[in-house]
Residue frames as qw, qx, qy, qz and C-alpha x, y, z in Angstrom:
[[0.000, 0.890, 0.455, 0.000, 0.00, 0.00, 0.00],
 [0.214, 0.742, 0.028, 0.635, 1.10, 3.55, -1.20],
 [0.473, 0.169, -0.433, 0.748, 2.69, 5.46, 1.62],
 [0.096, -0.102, 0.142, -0.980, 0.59, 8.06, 2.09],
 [0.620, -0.262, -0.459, -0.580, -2.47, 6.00, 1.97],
 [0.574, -0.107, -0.607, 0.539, -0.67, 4.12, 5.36],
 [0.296, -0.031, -0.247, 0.922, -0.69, 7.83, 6.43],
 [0.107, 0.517, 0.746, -0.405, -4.58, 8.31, 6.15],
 [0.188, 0.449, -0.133, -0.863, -4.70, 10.98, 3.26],
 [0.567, 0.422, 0.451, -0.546, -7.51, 10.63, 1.36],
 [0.596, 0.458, 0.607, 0.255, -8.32, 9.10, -1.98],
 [0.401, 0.883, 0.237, 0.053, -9.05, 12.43, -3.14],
 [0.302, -0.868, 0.310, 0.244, -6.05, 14.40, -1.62],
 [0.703, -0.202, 0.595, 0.334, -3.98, 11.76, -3.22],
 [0.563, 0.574, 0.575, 0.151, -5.63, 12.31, -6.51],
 [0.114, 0.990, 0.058, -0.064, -5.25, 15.97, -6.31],
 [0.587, -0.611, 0.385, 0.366, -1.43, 15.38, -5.16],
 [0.613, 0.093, 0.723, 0.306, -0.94, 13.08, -8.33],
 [0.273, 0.474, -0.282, -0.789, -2.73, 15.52, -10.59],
 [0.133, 0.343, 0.904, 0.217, -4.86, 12.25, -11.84],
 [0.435, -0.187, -0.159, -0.867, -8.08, 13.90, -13.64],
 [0.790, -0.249, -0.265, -0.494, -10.31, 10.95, -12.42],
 [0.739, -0.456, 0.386, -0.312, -10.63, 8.71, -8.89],
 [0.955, 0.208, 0.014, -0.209, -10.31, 5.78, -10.96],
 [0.775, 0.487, -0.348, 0.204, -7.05, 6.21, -12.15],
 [0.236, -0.668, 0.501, -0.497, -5.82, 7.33, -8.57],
 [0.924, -0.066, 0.268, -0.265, -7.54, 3.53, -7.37],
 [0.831, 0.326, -0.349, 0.284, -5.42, 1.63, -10.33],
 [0.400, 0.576, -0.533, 0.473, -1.96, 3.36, -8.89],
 [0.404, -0.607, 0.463, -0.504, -2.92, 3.21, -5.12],
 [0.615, 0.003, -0.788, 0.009, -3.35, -0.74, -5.61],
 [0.598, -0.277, 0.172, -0.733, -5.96, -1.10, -2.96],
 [0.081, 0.127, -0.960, 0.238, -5.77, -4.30, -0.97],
 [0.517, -0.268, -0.745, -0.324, -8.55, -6.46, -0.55],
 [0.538, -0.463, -0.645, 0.285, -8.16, -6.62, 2.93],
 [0.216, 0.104, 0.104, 0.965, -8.06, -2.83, 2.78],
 [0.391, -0.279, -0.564, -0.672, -11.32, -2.55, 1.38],
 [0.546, -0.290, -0.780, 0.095, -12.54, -5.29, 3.73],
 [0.343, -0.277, -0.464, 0.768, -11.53, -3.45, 6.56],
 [0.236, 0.009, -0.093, -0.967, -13.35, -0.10, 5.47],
 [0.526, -0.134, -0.528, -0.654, -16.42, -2.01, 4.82],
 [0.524, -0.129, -0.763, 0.356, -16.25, -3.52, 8.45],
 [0.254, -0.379, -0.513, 0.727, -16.35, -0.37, 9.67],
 [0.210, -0.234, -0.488, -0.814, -18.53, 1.28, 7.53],
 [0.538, -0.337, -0.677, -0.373, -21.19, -1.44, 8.45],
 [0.479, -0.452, -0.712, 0.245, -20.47, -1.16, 12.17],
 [0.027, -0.121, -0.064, 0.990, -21.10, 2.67, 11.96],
 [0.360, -0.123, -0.521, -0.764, -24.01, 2.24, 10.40],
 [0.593, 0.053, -0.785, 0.169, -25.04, 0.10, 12.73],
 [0.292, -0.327, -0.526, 0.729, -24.53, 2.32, 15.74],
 [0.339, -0.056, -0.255, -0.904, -26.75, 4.88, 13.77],
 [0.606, -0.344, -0.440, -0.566, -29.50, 2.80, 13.65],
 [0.517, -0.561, -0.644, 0.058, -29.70, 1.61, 17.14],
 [0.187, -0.251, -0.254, 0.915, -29.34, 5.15, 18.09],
 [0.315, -0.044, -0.518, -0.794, -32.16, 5.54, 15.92],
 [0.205, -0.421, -0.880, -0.076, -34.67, 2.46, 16.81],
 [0.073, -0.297, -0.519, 0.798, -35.97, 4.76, 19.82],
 [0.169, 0.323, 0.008, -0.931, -37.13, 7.24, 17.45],
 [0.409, 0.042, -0.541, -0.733, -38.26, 5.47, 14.44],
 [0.210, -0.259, -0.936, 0.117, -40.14, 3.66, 16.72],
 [0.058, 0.566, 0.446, -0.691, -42.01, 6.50, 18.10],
 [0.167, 0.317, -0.471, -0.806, -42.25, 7.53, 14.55],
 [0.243, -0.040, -0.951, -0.188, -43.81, 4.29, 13.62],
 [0.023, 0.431, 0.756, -0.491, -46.60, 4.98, 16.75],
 [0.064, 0.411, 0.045, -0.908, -47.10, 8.49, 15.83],
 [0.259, 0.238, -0.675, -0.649, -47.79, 7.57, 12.11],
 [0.125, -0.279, -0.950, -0.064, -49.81, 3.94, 12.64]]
């Protein structure tokens, strides 16, 4: 993995760094690891997650309000 991607700077930043016109080609050069990915998408899902059961409360009262 690219240095600076190690170092948390952003897809875009990178992009901008590189002077790539489009994400895509920034993606080819950064060679993005599977377990990269993986990992984002772990923690995506367990953000999301905490949203919604910070949520239930409400849309449950929503759900009353509404029915």
């Amino acid at each position: 993995m690219p240095p600076l991607l190690k170092e948390k700077v952003s897809l875009f930043e990178l992009q901008k760094l590189l002077t790539h016109s489009t994400p895509q080609m920034t993606q080819r050069y950064a060679r993005l690891h599977d377990e990269t990915l993986r990992k984002a998408s772990d923690l995506a899902g367990a953000l999301f997650g905490q949203i919604q059961e910070k949520c239930a409360p409400l849309a449950e009262a929503l759900r009353l309000w509404y029915d």
